[in-house]
NUPA-970425 format. One line per 3 residues: for each residue x, y, z of C-alpha. Coordinates in nm, 2 decimals, padded with zeros to 4 digits. Layout:
N
X,Y,Z ~ ... .
END
This chain:
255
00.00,00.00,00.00 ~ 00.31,00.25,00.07 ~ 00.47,00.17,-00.27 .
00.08,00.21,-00.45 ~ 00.03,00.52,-00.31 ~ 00.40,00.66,-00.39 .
00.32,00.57,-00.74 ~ 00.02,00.71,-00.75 ~ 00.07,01.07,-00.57 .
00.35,01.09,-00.76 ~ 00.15,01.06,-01.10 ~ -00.14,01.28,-00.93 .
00.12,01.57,-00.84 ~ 00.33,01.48,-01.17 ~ 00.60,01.45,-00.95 .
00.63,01.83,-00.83 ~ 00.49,01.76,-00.47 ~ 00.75,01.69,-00.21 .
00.75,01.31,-00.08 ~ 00.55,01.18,00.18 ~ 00.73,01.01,00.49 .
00.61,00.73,00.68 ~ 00.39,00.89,00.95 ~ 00.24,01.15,00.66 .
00.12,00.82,00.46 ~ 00.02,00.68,00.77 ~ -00.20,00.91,00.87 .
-00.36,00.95,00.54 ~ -00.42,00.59,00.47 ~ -00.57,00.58,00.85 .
-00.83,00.89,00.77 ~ -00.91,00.74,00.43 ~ -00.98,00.39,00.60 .
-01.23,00.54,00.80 ~ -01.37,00.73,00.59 ~ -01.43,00.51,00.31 .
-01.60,00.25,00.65 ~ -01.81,00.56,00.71 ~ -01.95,00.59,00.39 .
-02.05,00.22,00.38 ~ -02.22,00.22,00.66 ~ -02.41,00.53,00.60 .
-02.60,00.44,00.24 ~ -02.63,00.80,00.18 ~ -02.26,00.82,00.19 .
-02.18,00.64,-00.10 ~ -02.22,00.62,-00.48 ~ -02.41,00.27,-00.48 .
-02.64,00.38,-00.19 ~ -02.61,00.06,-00.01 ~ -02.57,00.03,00.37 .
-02.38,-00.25,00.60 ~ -02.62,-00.51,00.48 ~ -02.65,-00.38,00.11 .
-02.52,-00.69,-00.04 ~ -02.31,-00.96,00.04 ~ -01.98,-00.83,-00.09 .
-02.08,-00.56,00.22 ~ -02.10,-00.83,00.44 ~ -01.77,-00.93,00.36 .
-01.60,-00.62,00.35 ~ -01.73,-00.54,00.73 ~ -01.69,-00.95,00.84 .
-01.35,-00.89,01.03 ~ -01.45,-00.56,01.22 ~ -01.77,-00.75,01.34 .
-01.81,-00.80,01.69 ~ -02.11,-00.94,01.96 ~ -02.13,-00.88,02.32 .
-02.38,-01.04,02.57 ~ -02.39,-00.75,02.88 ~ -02.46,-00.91,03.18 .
-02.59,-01.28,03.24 ~ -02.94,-01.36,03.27 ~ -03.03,-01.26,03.62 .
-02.78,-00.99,03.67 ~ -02.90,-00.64,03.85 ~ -02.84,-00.35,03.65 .
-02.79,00.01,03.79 ~ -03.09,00.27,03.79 ~ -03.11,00.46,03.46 .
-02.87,00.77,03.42 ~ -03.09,00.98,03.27 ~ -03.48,00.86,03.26 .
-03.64,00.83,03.53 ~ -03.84,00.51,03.48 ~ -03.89,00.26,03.77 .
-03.77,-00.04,03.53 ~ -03.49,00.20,03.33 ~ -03.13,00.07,03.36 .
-02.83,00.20,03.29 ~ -02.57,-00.03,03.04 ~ -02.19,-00.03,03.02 .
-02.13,-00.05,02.63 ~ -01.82,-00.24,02.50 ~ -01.50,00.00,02.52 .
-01.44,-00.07,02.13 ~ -01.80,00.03,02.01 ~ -01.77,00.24,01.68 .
-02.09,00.17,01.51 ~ -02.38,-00.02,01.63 ~ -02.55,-00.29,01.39 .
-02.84,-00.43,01.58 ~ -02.90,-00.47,01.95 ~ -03.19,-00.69,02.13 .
-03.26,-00.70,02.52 ~ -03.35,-01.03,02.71 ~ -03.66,-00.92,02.98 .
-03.86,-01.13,03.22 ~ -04.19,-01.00,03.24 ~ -04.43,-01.03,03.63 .
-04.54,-01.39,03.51 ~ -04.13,-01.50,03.47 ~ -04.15,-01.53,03.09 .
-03.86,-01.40,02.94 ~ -03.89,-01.22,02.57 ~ -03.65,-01.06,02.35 .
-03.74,-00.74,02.27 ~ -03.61,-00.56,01.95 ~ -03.37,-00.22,02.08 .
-03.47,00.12,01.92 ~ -03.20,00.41,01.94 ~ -03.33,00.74,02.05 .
-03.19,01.10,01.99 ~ -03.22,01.32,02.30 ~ -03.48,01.54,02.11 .
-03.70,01.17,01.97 ~ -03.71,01.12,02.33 ~ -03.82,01.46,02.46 .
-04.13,01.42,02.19 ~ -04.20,01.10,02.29 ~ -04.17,01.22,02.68 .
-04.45,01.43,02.58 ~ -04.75,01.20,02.50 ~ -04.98,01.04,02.72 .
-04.82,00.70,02.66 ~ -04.45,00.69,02.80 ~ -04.29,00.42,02.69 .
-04.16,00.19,02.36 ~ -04.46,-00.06,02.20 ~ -04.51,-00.40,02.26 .
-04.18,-00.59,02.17 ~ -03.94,-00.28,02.18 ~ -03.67,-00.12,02.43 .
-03.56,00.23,02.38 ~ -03.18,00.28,02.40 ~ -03.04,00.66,02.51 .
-02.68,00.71,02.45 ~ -02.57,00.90,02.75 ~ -02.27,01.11,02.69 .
-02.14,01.25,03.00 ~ -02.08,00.91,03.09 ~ -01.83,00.73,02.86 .
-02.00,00.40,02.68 ~ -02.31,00.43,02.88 ~ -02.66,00.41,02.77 .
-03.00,00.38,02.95 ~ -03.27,00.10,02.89 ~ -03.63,00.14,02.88 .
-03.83,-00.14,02.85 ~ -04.21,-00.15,02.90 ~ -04.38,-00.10,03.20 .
-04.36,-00.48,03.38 ~ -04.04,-00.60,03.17 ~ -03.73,-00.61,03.36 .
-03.39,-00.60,03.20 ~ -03.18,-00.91,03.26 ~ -02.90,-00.92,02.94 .
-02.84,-00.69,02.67 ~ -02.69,-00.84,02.35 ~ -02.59,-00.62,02.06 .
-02.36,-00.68,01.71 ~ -02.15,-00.36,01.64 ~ -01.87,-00.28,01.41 .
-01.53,-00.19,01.63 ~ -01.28,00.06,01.50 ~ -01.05,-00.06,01.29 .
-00.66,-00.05,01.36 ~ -00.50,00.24,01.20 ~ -00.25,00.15,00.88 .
00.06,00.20,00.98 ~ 00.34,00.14,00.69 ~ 00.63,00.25,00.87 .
00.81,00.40,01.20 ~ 00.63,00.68,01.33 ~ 00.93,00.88,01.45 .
00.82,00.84,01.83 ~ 00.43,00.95,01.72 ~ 00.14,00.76,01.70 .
-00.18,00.70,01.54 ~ -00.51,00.66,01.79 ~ -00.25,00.51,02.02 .
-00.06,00.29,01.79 ~ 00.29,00.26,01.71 ~ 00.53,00.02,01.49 .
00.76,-00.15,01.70 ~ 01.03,-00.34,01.40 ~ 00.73,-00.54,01.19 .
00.47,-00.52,01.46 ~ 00.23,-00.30,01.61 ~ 00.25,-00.18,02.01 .
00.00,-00.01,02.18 ~ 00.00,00.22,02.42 ~ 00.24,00.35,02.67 .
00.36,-00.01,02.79 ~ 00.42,-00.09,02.40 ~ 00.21,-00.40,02.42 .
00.29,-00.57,02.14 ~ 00.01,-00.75,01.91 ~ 00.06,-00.94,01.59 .
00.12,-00.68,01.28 ~ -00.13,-00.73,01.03 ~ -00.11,-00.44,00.81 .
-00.45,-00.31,00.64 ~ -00.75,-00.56,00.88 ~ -00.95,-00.51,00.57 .
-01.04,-00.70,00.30 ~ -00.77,-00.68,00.01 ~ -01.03,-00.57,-00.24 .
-01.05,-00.27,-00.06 ~ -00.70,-00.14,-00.02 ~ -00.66,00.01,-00.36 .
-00.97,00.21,-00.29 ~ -00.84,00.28,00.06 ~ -00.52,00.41,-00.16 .
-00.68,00.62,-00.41 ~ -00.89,00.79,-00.15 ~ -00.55,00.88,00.06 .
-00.33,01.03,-00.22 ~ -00.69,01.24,-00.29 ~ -00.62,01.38,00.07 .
-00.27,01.41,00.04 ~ -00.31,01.59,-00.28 ~ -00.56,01.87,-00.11 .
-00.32,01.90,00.20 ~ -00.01,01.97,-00.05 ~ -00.16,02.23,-00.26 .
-00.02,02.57,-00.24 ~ -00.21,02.83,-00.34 ~ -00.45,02.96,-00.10 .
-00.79,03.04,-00.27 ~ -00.75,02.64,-00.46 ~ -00.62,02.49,-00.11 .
-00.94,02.65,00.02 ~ -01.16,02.46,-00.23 ~ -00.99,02.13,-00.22 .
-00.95,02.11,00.17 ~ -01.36,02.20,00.16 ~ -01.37,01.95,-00.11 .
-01.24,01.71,00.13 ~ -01.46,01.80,00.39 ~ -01.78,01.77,00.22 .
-01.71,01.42,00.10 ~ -01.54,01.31,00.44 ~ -01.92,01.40,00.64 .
END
């Protein structure tokens, strides 16, 4: 991916930009990475209009950043709600890699001990102020609302219905992916990574995990590549007014 994208800033500049070092390609391959993840996820994002589950190629493409958590055991007690004020409401600790949530269901045992599964719809603080406001208080019949709360990092409060009470939380999200790191970083890192000879350490005890390169699927590095040099090229340019357009360029197609 280092070699491609030398290659193919070098044609996009027609060799008059100075070269990139390790960290600058880094850092660019890293931003186009997510961005390009981003764009999947969000079907409005992207030229094909297809979201995680678009097609099975998407599937694919997402497979090795998929992860599922069970919160809490059947039986366990949750904490009273942060933020609603609910009887029933709990309060959930989310998994510390969370990036994007897929689905999410809640186990509940009703009065009479059945349990259900009830399907988990996520709220805006504003969704939830409207639906605060009606007569009826709480998610229909087979739904939990979820509440993101975020003063508290990776929390988020529960409402079930009336006489459901929480006992597990399952949910399938995608994690963030590892940045793409193609060389040393000069003492820097990237969202806490470092290259340590041909693997990656992380964080300040420099625990080292296998090296991997790109976690994505092959067929997407060249795209990953092309979308980097893009951004490299908009950070190079000199002149001010045309630096101005291309870094708002890059802005409008990075949201």
């Amino acid at each position: 991916m280092s070699q491609l994208m030398d290659v193919l800033y070098n044609n996009i500049t027609s060799n008059q930009a100075p070269g990139l070092t390790e960290h600058e390609k880094s850092v660019f391959l890293t931003k186009a990475e997510e961005e390009i993840l981003k764009n999947y996820f969000n079907p409005k994002g992207n030229k094909y209009q297809e979201g995680f589950d678009g097609n099975q190629k998407r599937q694919i493409d997402f497979s090795v950043l998929t992860r599922r958590a069970e919160i809490g055991p059947v039986g366990t007690t949750f904490q009273s709600a942060l933020y609603d004020g609910h009887d029933n409401a709990v309060s959930i600790q989310l998994p510390t890699d969370v990036w994007m949530i897929v689905n999410e269901r809640v186990k509940v045992k009703h009065s009479n001990d059945k349990v259900e599964s009830l399907t988990v719809v996520p709220l805006t603080f504003e969704d939830y102020d409207r639906l605060m406001s009606k007569p009826y208080k709480r998610p229909l019949k087979y739904q939990a609302w979820r509440l993101i709360i975020n003063e508290n990092l990776n929390m988020a409060d529960i409402i079930p219905g009336p006489r459901d009470i929480v006992e597990q939380y399952v949910i399938r999200y995608i994690r963030r992916p590892k940045p793409i790191i193609v060389g040393s970083l000069d003492g820097l890192t990237i969202h806490g990574y470092c290259f340590e000879g041909d693997r990656y350490a992380y964080g300040l005890d420099l625990t080292v995990q296998e090296c991997k390169g790109c976690e994505l699927d092959p067929i997407l590095h060249e795209e990953i590549v092309q979308r980097a040099v893009e951004l490299a090229k908009a950070a190079w340019t000199q002149t001010g007014q045309d630096n101005t357009q291309a870094v708002m360029t890059v802005g409008q197609r990075s949201e």
